[in-house]
C-alpha positions as CSV (number, residue, x, y, z in Angstrom):
1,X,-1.2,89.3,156.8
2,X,-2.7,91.1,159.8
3,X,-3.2,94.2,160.1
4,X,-3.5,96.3,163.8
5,X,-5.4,99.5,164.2
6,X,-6.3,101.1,167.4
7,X,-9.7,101.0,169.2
8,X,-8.8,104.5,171.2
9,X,-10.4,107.5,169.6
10,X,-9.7,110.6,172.4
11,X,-6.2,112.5,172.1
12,X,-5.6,112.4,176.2
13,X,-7.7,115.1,177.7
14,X,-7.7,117.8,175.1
15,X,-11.4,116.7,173.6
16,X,-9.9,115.8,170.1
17,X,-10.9,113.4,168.4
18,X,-8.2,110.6,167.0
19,X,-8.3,106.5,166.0
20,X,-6.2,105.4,163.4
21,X,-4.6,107.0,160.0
22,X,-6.2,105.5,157.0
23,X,-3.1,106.4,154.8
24,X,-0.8,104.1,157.4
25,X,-3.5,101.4,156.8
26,X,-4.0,101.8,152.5
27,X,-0.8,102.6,151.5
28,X,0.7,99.3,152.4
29,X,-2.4,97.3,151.6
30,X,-2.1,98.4,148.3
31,X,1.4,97.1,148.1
32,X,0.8,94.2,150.0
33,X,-3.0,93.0,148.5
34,X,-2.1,94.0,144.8
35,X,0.9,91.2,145.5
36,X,-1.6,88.7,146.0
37,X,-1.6,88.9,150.1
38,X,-5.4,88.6,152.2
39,X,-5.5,91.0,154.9
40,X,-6.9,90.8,158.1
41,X,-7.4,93.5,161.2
42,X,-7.3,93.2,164.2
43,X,-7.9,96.1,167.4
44,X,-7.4,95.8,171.0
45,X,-11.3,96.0,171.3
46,X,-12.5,94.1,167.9
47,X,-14.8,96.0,165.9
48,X,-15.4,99.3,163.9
49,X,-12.3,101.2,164.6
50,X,-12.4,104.7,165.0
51,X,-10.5,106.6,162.3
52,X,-8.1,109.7,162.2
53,X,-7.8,111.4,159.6
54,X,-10.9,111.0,156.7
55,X,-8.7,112.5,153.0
56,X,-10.1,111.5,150.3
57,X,-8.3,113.4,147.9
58,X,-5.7,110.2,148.3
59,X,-6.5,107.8,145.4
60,X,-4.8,105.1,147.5
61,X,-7.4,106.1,150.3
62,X,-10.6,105.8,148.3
63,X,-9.4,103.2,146.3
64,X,-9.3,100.9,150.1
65,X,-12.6,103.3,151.3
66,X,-14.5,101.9,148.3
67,X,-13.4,98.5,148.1
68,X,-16.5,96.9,150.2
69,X,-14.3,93.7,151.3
70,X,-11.7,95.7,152.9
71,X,-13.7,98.5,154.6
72,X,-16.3,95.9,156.0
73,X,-13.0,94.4,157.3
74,X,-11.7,97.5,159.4
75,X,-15.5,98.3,160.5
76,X,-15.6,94.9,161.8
77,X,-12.1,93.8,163.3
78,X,-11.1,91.0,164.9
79,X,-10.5,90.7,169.0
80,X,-7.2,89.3,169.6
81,X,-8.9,86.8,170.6
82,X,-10.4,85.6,167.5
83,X,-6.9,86.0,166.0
84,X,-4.5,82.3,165.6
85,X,-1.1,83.8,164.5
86,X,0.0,80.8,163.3
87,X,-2.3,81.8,160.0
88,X,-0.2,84.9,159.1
89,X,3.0,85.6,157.7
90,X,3.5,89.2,158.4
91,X,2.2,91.7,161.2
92,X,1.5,95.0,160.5
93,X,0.9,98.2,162.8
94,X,-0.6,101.2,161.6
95,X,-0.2,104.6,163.6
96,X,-3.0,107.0,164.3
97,X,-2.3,109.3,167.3
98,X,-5.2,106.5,169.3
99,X,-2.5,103.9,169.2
100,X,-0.3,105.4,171.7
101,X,-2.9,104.9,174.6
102,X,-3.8,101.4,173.6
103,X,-1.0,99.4,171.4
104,X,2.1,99.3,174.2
105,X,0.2,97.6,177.0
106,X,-1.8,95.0,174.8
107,X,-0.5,91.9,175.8
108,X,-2.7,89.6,173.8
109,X,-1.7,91.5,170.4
110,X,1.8,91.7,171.3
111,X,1.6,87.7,171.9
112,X,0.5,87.5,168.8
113,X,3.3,89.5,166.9
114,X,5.9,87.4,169.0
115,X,4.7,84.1,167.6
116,X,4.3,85.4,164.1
117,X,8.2,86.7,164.3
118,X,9.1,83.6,166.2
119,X,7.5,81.8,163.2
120,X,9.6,83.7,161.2
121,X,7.4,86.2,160.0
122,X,7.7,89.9,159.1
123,X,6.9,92.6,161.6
124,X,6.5,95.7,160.0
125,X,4.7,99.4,161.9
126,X,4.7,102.9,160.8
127,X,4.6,106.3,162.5
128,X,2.8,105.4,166.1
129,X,2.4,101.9,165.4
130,X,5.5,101.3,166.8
131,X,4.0,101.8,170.2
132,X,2.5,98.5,169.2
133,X,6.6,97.3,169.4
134,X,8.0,98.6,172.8
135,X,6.6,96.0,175.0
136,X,7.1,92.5,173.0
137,X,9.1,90.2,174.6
138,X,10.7,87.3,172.9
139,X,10.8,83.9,174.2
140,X,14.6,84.3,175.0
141,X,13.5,87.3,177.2
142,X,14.8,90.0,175.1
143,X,12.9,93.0,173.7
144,X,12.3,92.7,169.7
145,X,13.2,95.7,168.9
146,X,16.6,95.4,171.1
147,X,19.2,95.6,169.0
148,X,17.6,96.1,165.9
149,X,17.6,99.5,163.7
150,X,14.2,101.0,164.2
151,X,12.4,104.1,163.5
152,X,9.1,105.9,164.6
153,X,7.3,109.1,164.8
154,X,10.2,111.5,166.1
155,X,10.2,113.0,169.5
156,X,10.5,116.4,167.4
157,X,7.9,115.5,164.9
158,X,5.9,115.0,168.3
159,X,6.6,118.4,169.5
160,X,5.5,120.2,165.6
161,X,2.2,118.8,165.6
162,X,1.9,120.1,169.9
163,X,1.3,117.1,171.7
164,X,4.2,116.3,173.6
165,X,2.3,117.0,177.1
166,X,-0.8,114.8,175.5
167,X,0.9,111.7,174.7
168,X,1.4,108.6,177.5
169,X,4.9,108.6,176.5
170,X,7.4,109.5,173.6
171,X,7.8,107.0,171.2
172,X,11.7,107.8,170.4
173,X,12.3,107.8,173.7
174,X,10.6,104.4,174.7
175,X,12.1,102.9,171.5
176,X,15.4,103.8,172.4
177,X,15.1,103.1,176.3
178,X,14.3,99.0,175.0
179,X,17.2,98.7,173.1
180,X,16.1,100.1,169.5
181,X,18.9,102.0,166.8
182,X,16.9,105.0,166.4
183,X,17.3,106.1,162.7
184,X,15.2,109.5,161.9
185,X,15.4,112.1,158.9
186,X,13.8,115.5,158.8
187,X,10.5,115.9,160.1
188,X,8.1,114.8,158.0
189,X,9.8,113.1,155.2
190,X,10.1,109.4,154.4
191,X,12.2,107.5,156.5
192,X,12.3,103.6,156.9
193,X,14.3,100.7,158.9
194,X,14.9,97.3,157.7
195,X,16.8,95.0,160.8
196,X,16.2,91.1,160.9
197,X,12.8,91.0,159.7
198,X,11.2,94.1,161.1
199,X,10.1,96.9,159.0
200,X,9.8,100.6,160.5
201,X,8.5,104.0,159.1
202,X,9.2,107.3,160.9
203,X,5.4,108.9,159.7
204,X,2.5,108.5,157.2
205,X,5.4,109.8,154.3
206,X,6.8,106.6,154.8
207,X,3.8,104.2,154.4
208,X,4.1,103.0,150.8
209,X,7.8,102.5,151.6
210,X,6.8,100.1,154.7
211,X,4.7,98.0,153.1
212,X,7.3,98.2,149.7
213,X,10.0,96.8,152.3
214,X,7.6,94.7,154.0
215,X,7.0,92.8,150.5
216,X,10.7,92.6,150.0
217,X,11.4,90.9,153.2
218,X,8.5,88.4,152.4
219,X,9.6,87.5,149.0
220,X,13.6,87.3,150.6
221,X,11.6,84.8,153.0
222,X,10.0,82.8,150.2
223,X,13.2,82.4,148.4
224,X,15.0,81.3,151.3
225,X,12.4,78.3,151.6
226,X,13.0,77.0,148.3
């Protein structure tokens, strides 16, 4: 699997600090890895990627934090273009406030996510990640979410945490403007959509759920195959 964290570490002008949420990254590699799947990462810059949110007090946090494989990993990720797609069977975006500004406009990584859906792979992104989803275009020309049931950090989850005026764009909005079902719950509890192999969580609540449904669709896939 490949994993996709941001490289963008400033929240717009306001002098905060941001990158990308280790719960969105450990949750579902703990699902995902303790099923017997290697994980890669990957950033728009390649490298040590800058990191949100630092809570230790998660087991599932220090239990990734400590494992020296996986955090030599995310302080060393891939460029996209060091990346051949046709190696993984699942993409994964993990939110972080950072990956607003630099997931929606990569085209290299968003190439990448269309040939491992094309190859039909999972796509799976929670809370911003699925910034990572508004701009992939499939090879018949449509959007990949279009369609699809989808689900992302909420435009009103947006507005509780203030930064409505600091984001590039609202990732409800932008989901919904492409084509995307927009399912939400309440702020801040677990939410996650399952359309046609991609796999979408509404905020870090929902991470263990992503990569639980992520797993599901994999082993559906390997069945299938059979």
């Amino acid at each position: 699997m490949l994993f996709v964290v941001t490289s963008h570490d400033k929240k717009g002008d306001t002098g905060e600090k941001t990158g990308y949420y280790l719960g969105e990254v450990s949750h579902p590699w703990e699902v995902l890895h303790s099923a017997g799947y290697e994980i890669d990462f990957v950033s728009p810059q390649g490298g040590k990627a800058p990191m949100d949110a630092f809570d230790m007090d998660d087991p599932i946090n220090k239990k990734f934090w400590d494992d020296d494989v996986y955090r030599t990993k995310i302080e060393n990720t891939k460029k996209p273009s060091e990346v051949n797609p046709h190696e993984y069977v699942a993409i994964h975006y993990a939110g972080g406030h950072g990956a607003m500004w630099d997931f929606a406009d990569n085209a290299e990584i968003a190439e990448i996510a269309k040939t491992i859906y094309e190859n039909n792979g999972v796509v799976s992104a929670v809370c911003h990640g699925p910034a990572g989803l508004v701009n992939i275009k499939l090879s018949d020309g449509t959007y990949l979410v279009d369609g699809k049931k989808v689900n992302g950090f909420t435009d009103e989850e947006e507005v509780k945490v203030g930064l409505e005026d600091v984001v590039p764009f609202m990732l409800e909005d932008k989901l919904i403007e492409r084509g995307g079902k927009f399912e939400k719950s309440a702020p801040f509890t677990e939410h996650v959509a399952v359309d046609q192999r991609l796999v979408t969580g509404q905020n870090p609540q929902s991470a263990k759920e992503v990569g639980m449904a992520t797993l599901q669709e994999l082993q559906k896939l390997k069945e299938a195959s059979q």
